[in-house]
C-alpha positions in Angstrom: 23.9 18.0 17.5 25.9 20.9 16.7 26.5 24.2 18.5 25.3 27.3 17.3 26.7 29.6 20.1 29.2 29.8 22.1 29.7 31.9 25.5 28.7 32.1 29.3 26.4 32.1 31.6 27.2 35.0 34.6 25.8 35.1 38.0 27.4 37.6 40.2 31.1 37.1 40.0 30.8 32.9 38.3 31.1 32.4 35.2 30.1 28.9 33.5 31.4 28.1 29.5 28.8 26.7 27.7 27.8 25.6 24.1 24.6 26.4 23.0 22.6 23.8 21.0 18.9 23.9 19.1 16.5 21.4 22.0 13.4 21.4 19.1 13.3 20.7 15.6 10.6 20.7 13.3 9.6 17.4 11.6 7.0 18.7 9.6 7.6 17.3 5.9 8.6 19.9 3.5 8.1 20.4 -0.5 9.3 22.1 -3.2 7.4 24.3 -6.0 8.0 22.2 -8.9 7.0 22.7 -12.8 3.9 19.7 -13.4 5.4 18.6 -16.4 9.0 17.8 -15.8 9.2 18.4 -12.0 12.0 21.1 -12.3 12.0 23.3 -8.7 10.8 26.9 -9.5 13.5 29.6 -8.5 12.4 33.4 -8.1 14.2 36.3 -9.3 14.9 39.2 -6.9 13.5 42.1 -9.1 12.5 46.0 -8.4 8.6 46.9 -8.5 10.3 50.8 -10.0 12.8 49.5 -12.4 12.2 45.8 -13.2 15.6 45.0 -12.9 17.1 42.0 -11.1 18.7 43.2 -8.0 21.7 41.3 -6.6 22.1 40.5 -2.5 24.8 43.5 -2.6 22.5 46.2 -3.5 19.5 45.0 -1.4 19.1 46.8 1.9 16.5 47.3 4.5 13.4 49.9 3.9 10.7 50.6 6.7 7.1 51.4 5.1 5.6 55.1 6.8 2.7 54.1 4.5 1.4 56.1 1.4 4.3 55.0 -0.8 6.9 56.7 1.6 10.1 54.5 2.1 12.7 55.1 4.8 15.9 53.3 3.4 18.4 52.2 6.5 21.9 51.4 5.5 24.7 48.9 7.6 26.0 52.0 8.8 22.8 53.0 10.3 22.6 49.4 12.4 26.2 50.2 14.0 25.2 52.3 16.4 22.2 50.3 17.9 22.7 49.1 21.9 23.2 45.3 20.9 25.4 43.6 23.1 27.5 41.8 21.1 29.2 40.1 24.1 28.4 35.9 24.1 27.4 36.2 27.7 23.9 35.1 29.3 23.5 37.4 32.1 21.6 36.5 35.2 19.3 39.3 36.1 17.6 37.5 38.9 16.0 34.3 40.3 11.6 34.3 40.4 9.4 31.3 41.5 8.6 29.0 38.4 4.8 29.6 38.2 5.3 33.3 37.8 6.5 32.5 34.1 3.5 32.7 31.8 3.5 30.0 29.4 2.8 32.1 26.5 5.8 34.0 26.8 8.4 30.7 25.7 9.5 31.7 22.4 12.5 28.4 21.7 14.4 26.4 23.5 18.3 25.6 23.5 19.9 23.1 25.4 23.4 24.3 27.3 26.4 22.1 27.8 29.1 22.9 30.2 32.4 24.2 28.2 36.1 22.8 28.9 36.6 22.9 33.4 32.8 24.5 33.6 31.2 21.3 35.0 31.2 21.8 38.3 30.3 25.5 38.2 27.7 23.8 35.9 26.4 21.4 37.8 26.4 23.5 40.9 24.2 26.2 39.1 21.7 23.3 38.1 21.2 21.8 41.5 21.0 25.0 43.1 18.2 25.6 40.6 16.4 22.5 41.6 16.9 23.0 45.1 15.5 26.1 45.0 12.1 25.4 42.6 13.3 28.6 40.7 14.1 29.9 37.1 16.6 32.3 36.4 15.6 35.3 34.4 18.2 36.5 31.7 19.2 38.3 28.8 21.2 37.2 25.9 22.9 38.8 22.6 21.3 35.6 19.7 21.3 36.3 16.2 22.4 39.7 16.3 19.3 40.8 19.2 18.9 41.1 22.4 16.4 38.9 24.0 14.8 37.7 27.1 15.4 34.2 28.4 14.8 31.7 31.2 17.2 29.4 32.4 16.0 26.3 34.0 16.3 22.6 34.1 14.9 19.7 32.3 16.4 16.1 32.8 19.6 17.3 34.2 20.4 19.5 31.8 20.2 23.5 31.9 17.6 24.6 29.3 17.4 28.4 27.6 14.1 29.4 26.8 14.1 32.6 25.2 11.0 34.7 25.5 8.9 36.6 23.5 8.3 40.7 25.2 6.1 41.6 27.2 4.5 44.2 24.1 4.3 41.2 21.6 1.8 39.8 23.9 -1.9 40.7 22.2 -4.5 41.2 24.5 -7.6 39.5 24.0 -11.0 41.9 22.8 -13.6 39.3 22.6 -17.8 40.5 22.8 -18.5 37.3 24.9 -15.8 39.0 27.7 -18.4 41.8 28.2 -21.8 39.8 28.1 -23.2 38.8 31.3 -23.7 35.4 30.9 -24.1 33.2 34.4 -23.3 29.4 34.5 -25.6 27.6 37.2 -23.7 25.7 40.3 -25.1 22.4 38.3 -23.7 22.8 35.1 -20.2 24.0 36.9 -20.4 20.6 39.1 -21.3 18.5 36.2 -18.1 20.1 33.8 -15.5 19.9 37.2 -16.7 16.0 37.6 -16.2 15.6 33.6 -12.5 17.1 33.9 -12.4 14.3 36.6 -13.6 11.5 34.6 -10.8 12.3 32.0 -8.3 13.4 34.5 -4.5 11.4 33.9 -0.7 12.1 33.5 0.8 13.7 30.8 2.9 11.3 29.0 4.0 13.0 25.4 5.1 9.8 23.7 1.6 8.5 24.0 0.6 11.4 21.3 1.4 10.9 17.4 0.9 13.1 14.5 -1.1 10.7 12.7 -1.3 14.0 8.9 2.6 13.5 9.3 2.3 9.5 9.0 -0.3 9.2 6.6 1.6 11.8 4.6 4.3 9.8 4.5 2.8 6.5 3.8 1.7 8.6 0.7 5.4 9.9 -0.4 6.3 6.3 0.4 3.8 4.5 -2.0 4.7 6.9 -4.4 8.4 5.9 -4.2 7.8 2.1 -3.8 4.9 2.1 -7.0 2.6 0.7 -4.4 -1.2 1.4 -4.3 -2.4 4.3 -1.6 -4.3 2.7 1.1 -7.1 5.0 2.0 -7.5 6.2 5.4 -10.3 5.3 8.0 -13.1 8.1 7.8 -12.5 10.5 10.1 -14.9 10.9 12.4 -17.1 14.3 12.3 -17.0 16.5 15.1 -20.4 16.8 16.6 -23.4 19.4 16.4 -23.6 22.0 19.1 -25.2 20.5 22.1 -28.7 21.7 23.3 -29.1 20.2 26.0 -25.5 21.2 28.1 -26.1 19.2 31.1 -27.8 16.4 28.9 -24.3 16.5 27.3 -22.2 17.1 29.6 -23.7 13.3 31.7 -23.6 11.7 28.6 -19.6 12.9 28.3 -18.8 11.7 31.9 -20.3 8.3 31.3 -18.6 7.9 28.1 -15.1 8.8 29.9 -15.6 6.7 32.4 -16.7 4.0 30.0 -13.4 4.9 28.3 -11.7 4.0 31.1 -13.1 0.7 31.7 -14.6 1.8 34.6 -18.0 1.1 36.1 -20.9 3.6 36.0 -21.6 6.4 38.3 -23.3 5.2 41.3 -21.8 1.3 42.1 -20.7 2.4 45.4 -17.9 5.1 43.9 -17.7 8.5 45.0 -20.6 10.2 44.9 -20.7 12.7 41.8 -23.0 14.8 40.6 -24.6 12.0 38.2 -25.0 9.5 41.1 -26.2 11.8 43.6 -29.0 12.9 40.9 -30.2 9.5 40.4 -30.2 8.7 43.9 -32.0 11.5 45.1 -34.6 10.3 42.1 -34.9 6.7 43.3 -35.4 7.9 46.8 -38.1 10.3 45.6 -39.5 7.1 43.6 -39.4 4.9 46.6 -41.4 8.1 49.1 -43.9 7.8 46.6 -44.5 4.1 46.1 -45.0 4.2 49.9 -47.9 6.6 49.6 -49.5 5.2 47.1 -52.7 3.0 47.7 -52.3 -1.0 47.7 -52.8 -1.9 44.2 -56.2 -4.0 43.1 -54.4 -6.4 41.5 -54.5 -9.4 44.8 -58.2 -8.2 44.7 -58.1 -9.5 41.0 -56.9 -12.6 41.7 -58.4 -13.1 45.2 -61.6 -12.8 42.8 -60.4 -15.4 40.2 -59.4 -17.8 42.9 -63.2 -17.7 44.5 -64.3 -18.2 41.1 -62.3 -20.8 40.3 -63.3 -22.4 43.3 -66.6 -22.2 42.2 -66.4 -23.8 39.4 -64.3 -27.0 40.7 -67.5 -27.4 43.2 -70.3 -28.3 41.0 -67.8 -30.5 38.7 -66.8 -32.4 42.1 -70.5 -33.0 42.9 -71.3 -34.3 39.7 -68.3 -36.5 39.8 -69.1 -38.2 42.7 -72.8 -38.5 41.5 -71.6 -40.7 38.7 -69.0 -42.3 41.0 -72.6 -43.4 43.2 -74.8 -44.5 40.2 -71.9 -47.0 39.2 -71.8 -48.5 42.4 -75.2 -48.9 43.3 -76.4 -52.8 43.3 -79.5 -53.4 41.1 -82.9 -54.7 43.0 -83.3 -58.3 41.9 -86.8 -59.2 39.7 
């Protein structure tokens, strides 16, 4: 890595060197404009909208648009007088719990490494930090502005992440915000036990950009003269459920079948799926117990005695026969 910045980091009379170094880096895949024909990059030419001429770096400055075709044209000279600290010092303004940091504020991310005899400052700073379970709000002078920053730590290692203002945060104007829409106790219990079913630790390595690779296999092919394998079919995101707490069981099940574990209801935790069909093969079981006995023995108490029945004569005449064959014959 190389350093981009150079300077300090000043909490009330300590002073730390440090180098300041990129932590991201995009590894999107780029491309050029190219002609089709002959694959030569297309440049563009800086030219005036009034004139047509070409204009060259020199004579290009900076114009704000007041709208209507009105210009305001701001000159170097203009910029010299602006309040930018120029200093390459991160000042510490002060030291607020870690969850009071909105998210949505990070803006990037620099790593710092301790300059020259600024180790042990260094080090002392980051284990305080830890110690403490706070961030340290600052500001700092980076590519000629001033901006608000966080310094905390991330694998042993102080970490800058500058901050976007407090006005460059939109606020949200949404209809459904103002709609008085009520979600029933059920539907909340069944969507908190399907957050549960999916519930795990965040491991980022486990997570690929799968466009990136197949875009790559492509550029590679194309290199290599090979044949482009086609890609699976994605699979389409489904239709709006209907039923929500029709989908919202089947989800949970599928999670959990995901998981390789068993279905709700195997002597688990109760959840809102077991408890349902519990309560319904309770309800099933109240009711078989009122129910009159069934006719069925009746049935086949029935066919038995008929059965019976029938065996009787057929014995009789058996033993008839049996009788007549054994019966001696009177002599002449």
């Amino acid at each position: 890595m190389r350093a981009i910045w150079k300077g300090a980091v000043s909490f009330g009379l300590v002073s730390i060197a440090v180098k300041l170094y990129s932590a991201t880096e995009e590894k999107d895949i780029r491309f050029h404009q190219v002609h089709r024909a002959d694959g030569g990059r297309i440049r563009y030419k800086r030219t005036c909208q009034v004139c047509g001429e070409e204009v060259s770096y020199d004579d290009i400055a900076k114009g704000y648009d007041l709208g209507g075709g009105e210009m305001v044209i701001l000159t170097d000279s203009d910029f010299a007088d602006l309040p930018l600290s120029t200093s390459h010092a991160i000042d510490v303004l002060e030291f607020v719990p870690a969850e009071q940091v909105d998210p949505i504020l990070y803006n990037k991310a620099y790593f710092l490494e301790p300059e020259g005899t600024a180790t042990k400052p260094y080090l002392l700073l980051r284990d305080a930090l830890t110690d403490s379970e706070r961030v340290a709000i600052v500001k700092v002078a980076l590519r000629q502005r001033e901006q608000l920053a966080t310094l905390r730590v991330r694998e042993g290692v102080l970490l800058l992440n500058t901050m976007l203002w407090p006005d460059e945060i939109r606020k949200p104007s949404f209809g459904f915000l103002d709609e008085d829409l009520k979600i029933r106790p059920p539907e909340l219990a069944m969507a908190t036990s399907l957050i549960d079913s999916m519930a795990g630790d965040f491991h980022p390595d486990e997570f690929t950009d799968d466009y990136r690779a197949a875009l790559q296999e492509v550029i590679d092919a194309k290199v290599e003269g090979r044949e482009v394998v086609q890609p699976e079919e994605v699979e389409e995101a489904p239709a709006a459920a209907v039923d929500l707490m029709a989908a919202l069981k089947a989800s949970v099940e599928r999670a959990r079948a995901a998981r390789g574990e068993a279905p709700a209801g195997g002597g688990a935790e109760p959840t809102p799926i077991s408890s349902a069909r519990s309560a319904q093969k309770k309800a099933a079981e109240k009711k078989a117990a009122k129910t009159p006995a069934k006719k069925a023995p009746a049935k086949k108490t029935a066919e038995k005695k008929a059965t019976a029945k029938k065996a009787q004569p057929a014995k009789k005449s058996a033993e008839k026969k049996a009788a007549k064959k054994t019966t001696p014959r009177k002599s002449a």
